[in-house]
C-alpha positions as CSV (number, residue, x, y, z in Angstrom):
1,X,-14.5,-192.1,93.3
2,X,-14.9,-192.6,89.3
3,X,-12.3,-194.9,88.8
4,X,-10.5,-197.7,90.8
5,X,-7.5,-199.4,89.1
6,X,-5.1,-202.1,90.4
7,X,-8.0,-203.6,92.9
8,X,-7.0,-207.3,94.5
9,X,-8.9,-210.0,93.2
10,X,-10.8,-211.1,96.6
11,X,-12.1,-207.7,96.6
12,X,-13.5,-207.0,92.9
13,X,-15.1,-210.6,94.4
14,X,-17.3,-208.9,96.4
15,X,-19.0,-206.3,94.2
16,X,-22.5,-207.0,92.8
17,X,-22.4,-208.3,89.6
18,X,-25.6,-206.9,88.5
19,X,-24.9,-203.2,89.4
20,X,-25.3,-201.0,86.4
21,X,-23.6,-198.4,87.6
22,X,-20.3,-199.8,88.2
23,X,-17.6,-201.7,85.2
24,X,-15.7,-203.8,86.1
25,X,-12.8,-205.3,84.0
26,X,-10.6,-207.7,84.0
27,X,-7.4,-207.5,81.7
28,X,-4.9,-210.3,81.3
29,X,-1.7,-208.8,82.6
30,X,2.0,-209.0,82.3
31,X,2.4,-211.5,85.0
32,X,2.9,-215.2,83.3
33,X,2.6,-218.3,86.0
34,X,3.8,-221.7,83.7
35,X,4.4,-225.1,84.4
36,X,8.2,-226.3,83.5
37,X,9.9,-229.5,82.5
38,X,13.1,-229.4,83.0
39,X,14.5,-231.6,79.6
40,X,17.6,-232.6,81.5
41,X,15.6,-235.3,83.2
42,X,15.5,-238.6,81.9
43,X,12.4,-239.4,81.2
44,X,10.9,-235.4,80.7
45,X,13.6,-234.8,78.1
46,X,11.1,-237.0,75.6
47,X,8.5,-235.0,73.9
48,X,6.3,-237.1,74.2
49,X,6.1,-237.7,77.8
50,X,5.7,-234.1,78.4
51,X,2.7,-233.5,75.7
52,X,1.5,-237.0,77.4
53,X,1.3,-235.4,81.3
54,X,0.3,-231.3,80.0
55,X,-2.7,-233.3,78.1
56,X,-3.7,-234.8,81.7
57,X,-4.0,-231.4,83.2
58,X,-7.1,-230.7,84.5
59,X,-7.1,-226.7,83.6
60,X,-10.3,-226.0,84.1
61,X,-10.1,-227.5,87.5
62,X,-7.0,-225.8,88.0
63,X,-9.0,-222.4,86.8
64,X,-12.1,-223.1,89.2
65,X,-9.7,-223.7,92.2
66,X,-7.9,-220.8,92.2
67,X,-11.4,-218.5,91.4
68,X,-12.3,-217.0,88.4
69,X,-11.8,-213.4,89.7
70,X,-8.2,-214.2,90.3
71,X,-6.2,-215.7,87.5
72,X,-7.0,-215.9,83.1
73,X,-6.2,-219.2,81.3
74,X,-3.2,-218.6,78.8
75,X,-3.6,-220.2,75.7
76,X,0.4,-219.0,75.2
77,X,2.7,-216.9,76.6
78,X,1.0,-214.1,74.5
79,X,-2.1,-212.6,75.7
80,X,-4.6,-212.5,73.2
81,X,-4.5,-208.7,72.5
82,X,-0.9,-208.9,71.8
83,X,-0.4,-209.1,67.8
84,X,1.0,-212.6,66.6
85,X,-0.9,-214.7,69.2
86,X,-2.2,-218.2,68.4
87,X,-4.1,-220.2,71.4
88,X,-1.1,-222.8,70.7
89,X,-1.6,-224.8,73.7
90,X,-5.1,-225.1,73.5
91,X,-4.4,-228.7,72.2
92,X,-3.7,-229.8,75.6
93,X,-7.6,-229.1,76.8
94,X,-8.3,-232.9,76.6
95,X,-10.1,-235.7,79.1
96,X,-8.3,-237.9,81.5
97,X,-9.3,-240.7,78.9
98,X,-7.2,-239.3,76.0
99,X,-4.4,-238.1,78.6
100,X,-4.1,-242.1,79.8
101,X,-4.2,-243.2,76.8
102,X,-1.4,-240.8,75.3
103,X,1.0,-241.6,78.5
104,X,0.9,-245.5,77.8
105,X,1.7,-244.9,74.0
106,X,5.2,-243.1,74.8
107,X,6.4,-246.6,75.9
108,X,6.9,-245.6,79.9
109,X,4.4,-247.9,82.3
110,X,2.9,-245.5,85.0
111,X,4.8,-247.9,88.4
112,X,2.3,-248.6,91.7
113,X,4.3,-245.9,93.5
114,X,2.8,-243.3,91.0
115,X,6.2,-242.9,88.7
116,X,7.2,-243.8,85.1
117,X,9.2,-246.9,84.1
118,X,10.6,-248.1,81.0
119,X,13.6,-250.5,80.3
120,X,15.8,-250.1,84.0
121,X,14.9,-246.6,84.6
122,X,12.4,-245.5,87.3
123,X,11.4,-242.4,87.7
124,X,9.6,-240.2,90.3
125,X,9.4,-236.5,90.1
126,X,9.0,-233.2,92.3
127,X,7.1,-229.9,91.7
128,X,9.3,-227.2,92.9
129,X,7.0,-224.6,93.9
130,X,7.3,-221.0,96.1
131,X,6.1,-221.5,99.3
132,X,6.2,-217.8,99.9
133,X,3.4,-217.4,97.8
134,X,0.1,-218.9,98.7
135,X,-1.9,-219.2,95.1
136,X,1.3,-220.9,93.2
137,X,1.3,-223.1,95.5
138,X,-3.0,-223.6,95.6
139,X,-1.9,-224.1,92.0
140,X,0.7,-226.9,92.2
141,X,-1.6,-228.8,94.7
142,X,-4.3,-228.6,91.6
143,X,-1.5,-229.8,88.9
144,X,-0.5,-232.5,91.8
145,X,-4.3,-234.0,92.1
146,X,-4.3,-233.8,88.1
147,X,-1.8,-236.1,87.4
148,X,-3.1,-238.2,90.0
149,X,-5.8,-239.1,87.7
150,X,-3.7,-240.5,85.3
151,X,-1.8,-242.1,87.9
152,X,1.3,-240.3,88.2
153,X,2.6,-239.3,91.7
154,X,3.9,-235.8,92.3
155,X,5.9,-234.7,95.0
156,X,5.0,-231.2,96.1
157,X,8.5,-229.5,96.9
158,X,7.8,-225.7,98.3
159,X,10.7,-224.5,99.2
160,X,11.2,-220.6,100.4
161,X,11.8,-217.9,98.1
162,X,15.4,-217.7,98.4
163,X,15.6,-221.5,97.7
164,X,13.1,-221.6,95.7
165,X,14.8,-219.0,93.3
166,X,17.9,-221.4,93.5
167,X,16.6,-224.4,92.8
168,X,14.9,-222.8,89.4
169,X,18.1,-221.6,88.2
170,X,20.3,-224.3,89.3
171,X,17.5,-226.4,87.4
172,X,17.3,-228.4,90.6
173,X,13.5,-229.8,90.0
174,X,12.1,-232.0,87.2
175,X,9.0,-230.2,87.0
176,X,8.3,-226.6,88.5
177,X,5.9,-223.5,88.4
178,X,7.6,-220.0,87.1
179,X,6.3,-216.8,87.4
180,X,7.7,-215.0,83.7
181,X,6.6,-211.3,83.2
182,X,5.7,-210.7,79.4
183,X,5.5,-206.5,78.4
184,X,4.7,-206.0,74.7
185,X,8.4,-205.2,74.9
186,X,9.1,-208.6,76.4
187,X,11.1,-210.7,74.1
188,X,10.5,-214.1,74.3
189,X,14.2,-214.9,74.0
190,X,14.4,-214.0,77.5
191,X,12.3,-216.8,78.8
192,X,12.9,-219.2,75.2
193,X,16.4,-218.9,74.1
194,X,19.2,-221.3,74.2
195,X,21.6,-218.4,75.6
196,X,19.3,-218.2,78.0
197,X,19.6,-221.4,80.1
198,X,21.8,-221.0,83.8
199,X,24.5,-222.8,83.7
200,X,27.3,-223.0,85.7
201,X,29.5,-221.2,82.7
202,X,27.4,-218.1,82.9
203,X,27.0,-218.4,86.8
204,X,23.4,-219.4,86.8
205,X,22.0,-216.9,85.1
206,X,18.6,-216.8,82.7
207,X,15.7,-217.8,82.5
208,X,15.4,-220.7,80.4
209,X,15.0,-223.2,83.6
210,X,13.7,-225.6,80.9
211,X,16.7,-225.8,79.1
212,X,14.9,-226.7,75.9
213,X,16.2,-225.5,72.4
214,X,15.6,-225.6,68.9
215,X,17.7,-224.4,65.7
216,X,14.6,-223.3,63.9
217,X,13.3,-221.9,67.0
218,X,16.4,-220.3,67.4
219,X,16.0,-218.7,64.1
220,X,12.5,-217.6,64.8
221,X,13.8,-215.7,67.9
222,X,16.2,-214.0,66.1
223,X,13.6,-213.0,63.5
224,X,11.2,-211.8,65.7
225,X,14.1,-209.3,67.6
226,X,15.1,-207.9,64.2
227,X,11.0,-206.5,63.8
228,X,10.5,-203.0,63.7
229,X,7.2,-202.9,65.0
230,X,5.2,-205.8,66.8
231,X,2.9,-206.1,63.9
232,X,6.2,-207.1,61.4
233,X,6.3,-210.0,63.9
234,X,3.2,-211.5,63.6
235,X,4.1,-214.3,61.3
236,X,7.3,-215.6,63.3
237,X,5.2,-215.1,66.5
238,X,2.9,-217.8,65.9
239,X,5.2,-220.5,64.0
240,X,7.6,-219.6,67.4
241,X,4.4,-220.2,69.4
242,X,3.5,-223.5,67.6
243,X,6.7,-225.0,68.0
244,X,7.1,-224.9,71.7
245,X,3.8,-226.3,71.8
246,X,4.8,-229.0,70.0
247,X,7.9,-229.7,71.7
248,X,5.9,-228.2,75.5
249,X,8.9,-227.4,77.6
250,X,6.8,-225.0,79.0
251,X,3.0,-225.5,79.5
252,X,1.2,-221.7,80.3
253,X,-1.7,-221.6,82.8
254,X,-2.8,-218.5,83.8
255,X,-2.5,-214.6,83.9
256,X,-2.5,-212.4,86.9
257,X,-5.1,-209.8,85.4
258,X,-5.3,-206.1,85.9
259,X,-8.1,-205.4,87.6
260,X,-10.0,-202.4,87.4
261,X,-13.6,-200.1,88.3
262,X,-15.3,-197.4,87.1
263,X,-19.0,-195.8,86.8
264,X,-20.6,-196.8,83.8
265,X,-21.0,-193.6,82.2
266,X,-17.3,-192.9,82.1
267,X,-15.9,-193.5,78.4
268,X,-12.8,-194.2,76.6
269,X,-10.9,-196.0,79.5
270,X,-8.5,-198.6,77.8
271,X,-6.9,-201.1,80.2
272,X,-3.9,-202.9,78.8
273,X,-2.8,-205.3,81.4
274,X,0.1,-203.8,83.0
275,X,1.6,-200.1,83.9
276,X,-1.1,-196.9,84.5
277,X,-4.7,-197.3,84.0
278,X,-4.7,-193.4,82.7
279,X,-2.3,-193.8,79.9
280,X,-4.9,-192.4,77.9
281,X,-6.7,-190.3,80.4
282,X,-6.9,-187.4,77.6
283,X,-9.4,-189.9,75.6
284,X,-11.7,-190.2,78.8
285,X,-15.0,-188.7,78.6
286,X,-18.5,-188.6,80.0
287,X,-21.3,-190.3,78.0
């Protein structure tokens, strides 16, 4: 065949790099997986703590354990090619050293059990994760040995699917992975948005399991759903971006990419990370 699209990750693993004949790419796709702090907690609903414990993630670790052919390191909840993106969260790429130090200067003392303490309040936190699905939770074991090196203690809670789905929108974890699905058509509202935090007035509903807000985040939202075009964005995009990295409700970590294969000498194939591989198919052509 000239052109494989769609192809699982373990597989594309097994190809010979060095065969001429053969391209192979992988596309950041629309599938998001991000680490969540639930801001209702006590001690996560300080900024500080949370920029303190995404700095001590080891994501390069996290990156090498689940295999390069298999997830993309997100930089945002853009993908790069998307207009608007800013690698917002690269600020949290930093040593166990820096990581430390930032924890002690929010005021909290990590305790001998592995939790935070400051003043009368203790506290111990669990990674809600879906069992049902084996490389999340390869991924919270990573996040769990992370924060080990800065001597925080996580509780790895994998729950199945159905309860795992309830205890996200319930917002019954203090720190949990969610899978978010970004199309260019995607607005981040969806995933950002006051409005969009369950509650029990709305029956539970959206997808804001942080329950973070922000007026002039708010605004931004707003702004970036009256655009015409993506491009009119741009500008609200990455101040949008920006801000929740300085507040990090969320912390992205990787993309599931769009894998595809096809003989060198075919042309003009454009893979864009989600939907059908031939999109274009009338721009293909033979070199």
């Amino acid at each position: 065949m000239d052109v494989l699209t769609d192809i699982p990750a373990e597989r594309a693993a097994t190809w010979d790099p060095q065969d001429q004949a053969i391209r192979v790419e992988r596309t950041p796709g629309a599938r998001l997986v991000q680490l969540v702090f639930n801001t209702r907690d006590p001690v996560l609903r300080h900024d500080e703590v949370r920029r303190a414990l995404a700095g001590a993630l080891d994501r390069a670790g996290l990156e090498k354990s689940l295999g390069t052919a298999d997830a993309l390191r997100a930089q945002s909840w853009l993908v790069p090619q998307r207009a608007g993106f800013e690698a917002a969260f690269a600020r949290y790429d930093v040593d166990v050293a820096v990581a430390r130090k930032a924890l002690l200067e929010t005021g909290w003392k990590v305790t001998a059990e592995g939790g935070l303490k400051r003043g009368p309040t203790t506290r111990t936190f669990r990674l809600l994760v879906n069992a049902d699905d084996a490389a999340m939770r390869q991924a919270a074991e990573g996040i769990v040995r992370s924060w080990e090196r800065v001597g925080v203690k996580l509780v790895l809670e994998a729950r199945p699917a159905e309860r795992y789905h309830e205890g996200l929108q319930r917002r019954d974890f203090a720190v949990a992975l969610q899978e978010a699905v970004f199309y260019p058509w995607t607005q981040p509202a969806v995933y950002y948005a006051k409005d969009s935090t369950p509650t029990s007035r709305n029956g539970f509903r959206g997808e804001n399991v942080s329950g973070w807000s922000d007026s002039e985040h708010e605004a931004l939202l707003r702004e970036i759903a009256r655009a015409a075009v993506p491009a009119d964005a741009a500008g609200a995009l990455k101040r949008q971006q920006a801000l929740i990295a300085r507040d990090v409700p969320i912390l992205p970590l990787y993309f599931w990419p769009q894998i595809c294969a096809y003989r060198a000498d075919l042309r003009g194939i454009r893979p864009r990370g989600y939907g059908a591989l031939t999109w274009n198919v009338e721009e293909w052509h033979w070199k």
